[in-house]
C-alpha positions in Angstrom: -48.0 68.6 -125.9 -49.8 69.1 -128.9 -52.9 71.2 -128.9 -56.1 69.2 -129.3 -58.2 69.7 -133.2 -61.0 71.7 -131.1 -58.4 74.4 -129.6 -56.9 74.6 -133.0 -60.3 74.7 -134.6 -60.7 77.7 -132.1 -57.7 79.7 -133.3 -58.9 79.5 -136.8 -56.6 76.7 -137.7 -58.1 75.1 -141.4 -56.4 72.1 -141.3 -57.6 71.4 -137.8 -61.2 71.1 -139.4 -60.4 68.9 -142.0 -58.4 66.2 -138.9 -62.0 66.7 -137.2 -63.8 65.3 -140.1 -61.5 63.0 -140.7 -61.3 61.5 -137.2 -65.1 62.6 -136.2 -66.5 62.1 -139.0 -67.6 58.3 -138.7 -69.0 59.5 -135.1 -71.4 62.0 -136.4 -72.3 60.1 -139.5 -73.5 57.1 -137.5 -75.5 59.1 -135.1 -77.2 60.7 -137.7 -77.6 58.0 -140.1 -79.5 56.6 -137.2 -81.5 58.8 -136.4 -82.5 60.3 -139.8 -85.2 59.4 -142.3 -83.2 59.7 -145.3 -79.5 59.4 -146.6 -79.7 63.3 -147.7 -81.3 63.9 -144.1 -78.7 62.8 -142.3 -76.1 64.0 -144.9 -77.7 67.7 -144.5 -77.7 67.1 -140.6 -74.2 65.9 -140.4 -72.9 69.6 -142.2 -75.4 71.3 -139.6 -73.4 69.4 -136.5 -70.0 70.5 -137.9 -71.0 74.1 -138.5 -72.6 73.8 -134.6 -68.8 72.1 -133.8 -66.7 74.8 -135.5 -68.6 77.7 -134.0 -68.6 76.1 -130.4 -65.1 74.9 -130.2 -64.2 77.9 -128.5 -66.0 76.3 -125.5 -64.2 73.1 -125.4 -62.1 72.2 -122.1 -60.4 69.3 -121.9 -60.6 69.6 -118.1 -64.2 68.3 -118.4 -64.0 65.6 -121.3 -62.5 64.1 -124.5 -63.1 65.7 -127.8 -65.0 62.8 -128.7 -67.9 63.6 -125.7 -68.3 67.1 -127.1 -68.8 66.4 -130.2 -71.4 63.7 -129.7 -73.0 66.0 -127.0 -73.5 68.6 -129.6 -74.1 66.1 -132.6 -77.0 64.6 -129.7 -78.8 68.4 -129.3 -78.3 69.2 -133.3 -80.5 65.6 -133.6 -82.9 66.0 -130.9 -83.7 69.6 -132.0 -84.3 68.2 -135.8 -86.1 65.7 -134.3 -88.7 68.3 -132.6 -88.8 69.7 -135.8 -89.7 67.2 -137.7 -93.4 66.2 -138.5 -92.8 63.0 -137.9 -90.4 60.8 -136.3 -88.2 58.1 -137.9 -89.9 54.8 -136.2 -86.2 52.8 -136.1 -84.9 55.2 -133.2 -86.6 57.8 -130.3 -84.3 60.3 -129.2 -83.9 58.8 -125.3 -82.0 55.7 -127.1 -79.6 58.0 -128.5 -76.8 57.4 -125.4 -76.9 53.6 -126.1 -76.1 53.8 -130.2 -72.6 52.0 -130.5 -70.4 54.2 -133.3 -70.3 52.4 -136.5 -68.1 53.2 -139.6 -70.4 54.5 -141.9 -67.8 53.1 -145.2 -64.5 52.6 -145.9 -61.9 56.0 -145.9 -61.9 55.0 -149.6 -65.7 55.7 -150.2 -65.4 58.7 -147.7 -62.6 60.2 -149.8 -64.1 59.2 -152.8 -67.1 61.3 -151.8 -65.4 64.5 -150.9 -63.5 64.5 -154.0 -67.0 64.3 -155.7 -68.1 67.3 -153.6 -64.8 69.3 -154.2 -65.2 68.3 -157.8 -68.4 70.1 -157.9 -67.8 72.8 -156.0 -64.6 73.8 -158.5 -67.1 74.4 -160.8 -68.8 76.9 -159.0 -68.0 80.9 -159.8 -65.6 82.4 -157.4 -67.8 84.5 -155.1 -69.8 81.0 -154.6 -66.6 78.9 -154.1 -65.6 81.7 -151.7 -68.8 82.0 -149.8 -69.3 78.3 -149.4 -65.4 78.0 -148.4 -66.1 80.6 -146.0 -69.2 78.7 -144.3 -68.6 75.0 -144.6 -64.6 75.1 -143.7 -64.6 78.1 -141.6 -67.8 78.2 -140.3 -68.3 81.9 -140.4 -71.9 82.9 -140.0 -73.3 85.1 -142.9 -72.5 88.4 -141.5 -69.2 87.4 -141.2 -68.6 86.5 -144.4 -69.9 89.8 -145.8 -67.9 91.4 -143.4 -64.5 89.0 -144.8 -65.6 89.5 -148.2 -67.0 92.9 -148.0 -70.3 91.4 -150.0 -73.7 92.7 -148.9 -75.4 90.5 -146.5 -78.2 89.7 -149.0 -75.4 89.0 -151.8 -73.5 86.4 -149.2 -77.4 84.5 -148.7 -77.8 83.9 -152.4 -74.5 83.2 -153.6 -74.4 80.1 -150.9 -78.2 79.5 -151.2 -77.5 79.3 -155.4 -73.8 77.7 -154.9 -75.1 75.0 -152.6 -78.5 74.2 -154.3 -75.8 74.1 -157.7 -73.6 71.7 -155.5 -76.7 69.2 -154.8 -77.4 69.3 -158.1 -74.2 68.4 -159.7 -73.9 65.3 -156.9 -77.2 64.4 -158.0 -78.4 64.5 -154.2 -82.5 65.2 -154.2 -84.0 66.5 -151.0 -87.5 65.6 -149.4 -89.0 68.4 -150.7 -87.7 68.5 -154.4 -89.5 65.2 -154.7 -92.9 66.3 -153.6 -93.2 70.1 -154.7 -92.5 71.2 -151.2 -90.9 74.2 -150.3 
C-alpha cells in the first residue's frame, strides 16, 4: 500500500508536497477564490493554507477521513480566521456557507503550470540565501527558527531575506497587494 501525500509530507518527503498541490491544489484555490475579496487575497491565502497543511500533516489519520476532508477542514479555519480578521467581509459568501461550496477547477493544468513556471522563473533570479530561505518556507514549510537553525542564519537575517525575496518575487510577477495600492502598511 502506498503511503498517502500527507504521511509522506510528514516524513519530510519534497515531492509529496508538490503531488499535494497538484492534486489539492484546485480544492484550496476554489475555496478561497470564494471566499476572498481579491485574486492576490486568495492567492496569498491559498500559500497560508499549504504552509498550515505542511506543518499539520503530522496529524493526519486516515482512520478518521480522506486527505481531501483535512485539507478542506484546515483550508475552512485558515478562511474563517482571515475572515475575522478582516475589516470587512466579501458580500458574495459568509463563512457558515462555506460546507455547501461545490470544488471548481480554478483553470486548466496548462494555466496552473504556466503560473508556477512564472513564479519559479522569478524566484531563480533571487540571490541564493533568498532562494534558500523561501525554498525552505514555501516547500518545506519550516517556520523561521527552523530555517536559521538549517541554515545557521540569524533569526532576524532568515525574516528579511524571505520578507525581501518574497516582496522581490510579487514584484517580478507583477502581483500588487491591497495595501500597495492605497499607501497602507
Amino acid at each position: 500500500m502506498v503511503d498517502s501525500v500527507l504521511i509522506r509530507i510528514a516524513r519530510g518527503d519534497a515531492a509529496a508536497v508538490r503531488e499535494c498541490v497538484d492534486a489539492f491544489g484546485a480544492l484550496v484555490w476554489s475555496l478561497a477564490r470564494r471566499l476572498s475579496p481579491t485574486r492576490a487575497d486568495a492567492e496569498d491565502a491559498v500559500q497560508e493554507i499549504f504552509m498550515d497543511v505542511w506543518k499539520s500533516a503530522a496529524r493526519f489519520n486516515p482512520l478518521q477521513g480522506s486527505e481531501q476532508a483535512f485539507i478542506a477542514t484546515i483550508a475552512r479555519r485558515r478562511l474563517i480566521d482571515r475572515l475575522r480578521r478582516s475589516a470587512t467581509r466579501p458580500k458574495f459568501a459568509a463563512a457558515e456557507d462555506l460546507d455547501s461550496f461545490g470544488f471548481a477547477e480554478p483553470g486548466t493544468r496548462g494555466e496552473i503550470a504556466s503560473e508556477a513556471e512564472r513564479a519559479a522563473r522569478a524566484v531563480a533570479q533571487l540571490g541564493a540565501d533568498q532562494q534558500r530561505v523561501i525554498e525552505l518556507a514555501v516547500l518545506h514549510g519550516l517556520t523561521h527558527s527552523e530555517i536559521a537553525s538549517a541554515t545557521g542564519m540569524p533569526l532576524g537575517t532568515v525574516k528579511t531575506q524571505l520578507r525581501r525575496g518574497m516582496i522581490k518575487v510579487r514584484e517580478l510577477l507583477g502581483v500588487r497587494l491591497a495595501c500597495d495600492a492605497g499607501g497602507g502598511v
